[in-house]
N, C-alpha and C positions, 0 to 999 in steps of 0.2 A: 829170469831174464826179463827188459822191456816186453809189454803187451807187445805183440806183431814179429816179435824176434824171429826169424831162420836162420839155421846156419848154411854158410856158404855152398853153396852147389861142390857135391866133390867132396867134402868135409869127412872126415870119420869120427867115429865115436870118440877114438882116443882124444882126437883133436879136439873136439869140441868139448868134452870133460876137464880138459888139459886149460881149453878158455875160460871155462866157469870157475877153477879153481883160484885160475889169475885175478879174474873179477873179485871173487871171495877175498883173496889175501887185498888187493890193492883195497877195499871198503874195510877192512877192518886196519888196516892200516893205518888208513885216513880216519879213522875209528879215533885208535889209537892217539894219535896226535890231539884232537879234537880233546880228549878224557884230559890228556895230558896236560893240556894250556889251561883246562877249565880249572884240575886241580892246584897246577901253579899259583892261577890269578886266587884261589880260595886261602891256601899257604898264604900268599905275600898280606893278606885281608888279615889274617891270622896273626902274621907278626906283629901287623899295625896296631895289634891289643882290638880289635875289632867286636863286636856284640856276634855272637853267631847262634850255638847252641846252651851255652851254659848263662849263669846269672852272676858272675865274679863282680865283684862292683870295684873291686882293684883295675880291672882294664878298659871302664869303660870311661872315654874321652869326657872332658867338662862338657857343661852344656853349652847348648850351641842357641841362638834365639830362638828357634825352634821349638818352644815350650809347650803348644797347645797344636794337635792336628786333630782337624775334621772329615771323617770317613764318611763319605754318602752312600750307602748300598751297605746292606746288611747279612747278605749273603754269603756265600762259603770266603769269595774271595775277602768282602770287606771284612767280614768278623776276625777271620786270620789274619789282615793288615793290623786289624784295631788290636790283636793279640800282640802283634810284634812289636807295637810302638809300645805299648803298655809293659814288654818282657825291658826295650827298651828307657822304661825310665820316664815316659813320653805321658802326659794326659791325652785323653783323647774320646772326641765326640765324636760317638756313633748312629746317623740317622738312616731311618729309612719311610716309606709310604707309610698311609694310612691303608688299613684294608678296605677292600669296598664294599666288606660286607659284613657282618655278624655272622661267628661260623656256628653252629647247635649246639658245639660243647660249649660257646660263650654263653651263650642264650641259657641253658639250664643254669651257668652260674650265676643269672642276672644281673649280666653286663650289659651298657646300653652304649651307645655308637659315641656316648662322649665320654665313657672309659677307658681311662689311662692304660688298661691294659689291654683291650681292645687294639685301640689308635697308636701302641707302642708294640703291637703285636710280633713285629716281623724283626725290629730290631733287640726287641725278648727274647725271640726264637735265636739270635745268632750269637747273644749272649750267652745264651743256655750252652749252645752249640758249643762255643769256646769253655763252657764249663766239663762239658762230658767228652770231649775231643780224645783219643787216642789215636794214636800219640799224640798228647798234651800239645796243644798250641801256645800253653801259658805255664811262666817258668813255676810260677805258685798262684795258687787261689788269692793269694794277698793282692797279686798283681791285677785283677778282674774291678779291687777301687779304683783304677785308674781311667774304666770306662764308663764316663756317662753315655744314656741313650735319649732315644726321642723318637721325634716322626716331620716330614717335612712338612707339615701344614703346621703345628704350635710352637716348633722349634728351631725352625729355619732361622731365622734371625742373631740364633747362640754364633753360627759360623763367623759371625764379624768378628770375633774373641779370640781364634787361631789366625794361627801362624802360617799352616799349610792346609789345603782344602785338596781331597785325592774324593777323584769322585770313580764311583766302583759299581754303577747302574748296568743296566744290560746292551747289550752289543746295538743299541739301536740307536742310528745319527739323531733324528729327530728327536727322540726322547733325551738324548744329551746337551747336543744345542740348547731348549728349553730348558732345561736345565741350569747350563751355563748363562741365561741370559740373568735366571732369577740369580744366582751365584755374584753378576757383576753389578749386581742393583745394592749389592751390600759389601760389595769387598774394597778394599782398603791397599793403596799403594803400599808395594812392599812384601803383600801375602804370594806366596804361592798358590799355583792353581795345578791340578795335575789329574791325568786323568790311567785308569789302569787298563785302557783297551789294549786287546791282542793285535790291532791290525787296522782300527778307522783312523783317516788319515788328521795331522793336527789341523791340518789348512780344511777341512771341509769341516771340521768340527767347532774351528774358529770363524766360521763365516759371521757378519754381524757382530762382530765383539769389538771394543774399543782397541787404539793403538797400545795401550798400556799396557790392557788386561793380557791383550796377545805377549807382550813380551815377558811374561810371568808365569807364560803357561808351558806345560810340557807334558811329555808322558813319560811316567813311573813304573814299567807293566813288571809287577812281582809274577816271580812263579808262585804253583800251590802246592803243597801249604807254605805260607811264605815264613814261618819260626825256621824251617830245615832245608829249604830252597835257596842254593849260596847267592844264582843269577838273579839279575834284573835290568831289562831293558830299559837304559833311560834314549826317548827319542824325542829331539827338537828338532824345528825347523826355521825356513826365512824369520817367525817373525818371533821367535823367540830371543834373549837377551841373550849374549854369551855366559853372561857372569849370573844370570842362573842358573844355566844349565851347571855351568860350574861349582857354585854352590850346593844345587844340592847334592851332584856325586860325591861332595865331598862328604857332607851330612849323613848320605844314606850308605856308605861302604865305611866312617868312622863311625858311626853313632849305631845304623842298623845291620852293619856287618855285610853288606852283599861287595858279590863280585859284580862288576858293570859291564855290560858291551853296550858299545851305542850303536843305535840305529840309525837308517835315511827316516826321513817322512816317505817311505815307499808303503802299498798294500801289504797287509800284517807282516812287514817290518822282519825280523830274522826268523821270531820263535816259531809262526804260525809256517812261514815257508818251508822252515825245516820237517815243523809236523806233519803237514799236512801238503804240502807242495810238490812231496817229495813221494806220496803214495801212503806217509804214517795215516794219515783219513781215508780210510777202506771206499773206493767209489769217487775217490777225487779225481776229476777230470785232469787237472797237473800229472795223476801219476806215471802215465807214460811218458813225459816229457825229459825224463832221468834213465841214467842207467843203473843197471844192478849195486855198482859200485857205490853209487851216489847214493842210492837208498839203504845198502847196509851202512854205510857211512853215517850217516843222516839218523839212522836207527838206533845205533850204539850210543851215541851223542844225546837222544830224546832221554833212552833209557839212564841216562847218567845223572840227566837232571832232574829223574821222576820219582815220589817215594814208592811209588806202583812198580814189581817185578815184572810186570808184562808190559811196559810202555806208558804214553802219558795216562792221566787220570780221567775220570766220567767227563769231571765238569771241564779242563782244559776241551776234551773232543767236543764237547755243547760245544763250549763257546767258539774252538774253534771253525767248527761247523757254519753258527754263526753269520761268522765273518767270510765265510770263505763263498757260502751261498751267494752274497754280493759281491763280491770282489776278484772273482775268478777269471775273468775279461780282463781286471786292471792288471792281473798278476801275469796275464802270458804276455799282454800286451809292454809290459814295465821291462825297459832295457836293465834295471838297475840291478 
């Protein structure tokens, strides 16, 4: 039951056992439903001849302009974006930092700070990643030519070359903004920009940015791992364009197989509310704000879309965590 719960003055056992059961049926219920709509909308993806799990190249739609995507972030989530576009057919440029440091096992192999493998270090590690992944992130090792890598200080400049720019950095506004600022110094009417946050809002992330670049921008938030993860959040706002927002559902549910829901520009937007809003974040100040029902409800739903048998994954909780540390005030306060 809710933190604080009593039962009624006068209550008996029976009755009170007889509520809890009600609560149980009514959350799996809405459980139920919940499974149900998600599997539907994956069906309807399905018939579409959709990319999902398998490599048929009978089913997959013609190409789309969409030729070249540039992944910024080379971590669990980028490296699994940059797997999916690559299962998809997709070239794709995968950057990330430089280190800041020479680590000892570099140093014994007399590597010095303007070695390529040094300064490519972190998006080597996610290539590797995508190499040893189980369950496989990539439909075949042939598909792994599809990824060039880099680092954002000698390679930043390749991104004028794509088509769509998904940047996959860590939950932090400021570090994105910046980001985004050097992104518009280079980008090209036309490109997509998109970002794979769980929950920062697009208006604060587009502060400073031109009228253009705003209408090209949007968010893309893949689950993880995203080769087996059917959803994905697409969430735009005032200053996004309609007719990209529409394009690219079209692209990413024909081309890379997901199921779509759309979001508000509200704090972390569905996924993270569900997770974590709802008490799935062990210690979240939200969790009493729900009933029993809401939270099995809420719970069956996570587990549906997780490849984790016990609920979301490490990195979803990070990140969720994250976002939730700042945003907790916008979340109770948001009528939305």
């Amino acid at each position: 039951m809710p933190p604080g719960w009593r039962p009624r003055r006068g209550a008996t056992w029976w009755s009170v056992t007889a509520t809890a059961w009600v609560s149980l049926g009514a959350g799996f219920g809405l459980a139920a439903l919940v499974i149900a709509a998600s599997n539907a909308l994956a069906e309807e993806a399905a018939v579409k001849g959709m990319v999902l799990l398998k490599n048929d190249s009978n089913v997959l739609p013609l190409a789309t302009t969409l030729s070249k995507v540039a992944v910024l972030g080379a971590g669990v989530m980028g490296s699994g974006i940059a797997a999916h576009l690559a299962n998809a057919g997709i070239s794709c440029l995968m950057l990330d930092i430089v280190p800041p440091a020479l680590s000892d096992e570099e140093k014994k192999k007399g590597l010095t700070e303007k070695s390529p493998a040094f300064r490519n270090r972190f998006a080597l590690k996610g290539l590797e990643g995508i190499r040893k992944s189980r369950p496989s992130l990539i439909y075949s090792q042939k598909d792994l030519a599809r990824i060039a890598i880099g680092n954002f200080d000698d390679d930043f400049a390749k991104i004028a070359e794509c088509d769509w720019i998904v940047e996959v950095v860590i939950e932090n506004l400021a570090i994105k903004q910046a980001l985004y600022a050097k992104i518009e110094a280079l980008w090209k009417p036309g490109v997509v920009v998109s970002s794979n946050t769980s929950g920062i809002s697009i208006s604060q992330m587009m502060e400073g940015r031109g009228k253009e670049f705003r209408r090209h921008f949007l968010v893309t938030h893949f689950f993880n791992p995203p080769r087996y993860m059917r959803l994905l959040e697409i969430v735009s706002c005032r200053y996004t364009d309609p007719a990209t927002t529409a394009f690219m559902a079209d692209f990413i549910s024909k081309r890379l197989g997901k199921g779509i829901v759309y979001a508000k520009d509200t704090p972390n937007f569905i996924g993270n509310r569900v997770a974590f809003g709802t008490g799935g974040h062990r210690g979240s100040p939200l969790a009493g704000s729900f009933t029993e029902a809401h939270i099995l409800a809420t719970t069956q739903a996570i587990w549906y879309v997780s490849p984790s048998p016990v609920g979301t994954t490490t990195t979803t909780l990070d990140a969720g965590s994250l976002v939730e540390e700042g945003q907790t005030d916008e979340i109770l306060a948001d009528p939305r």
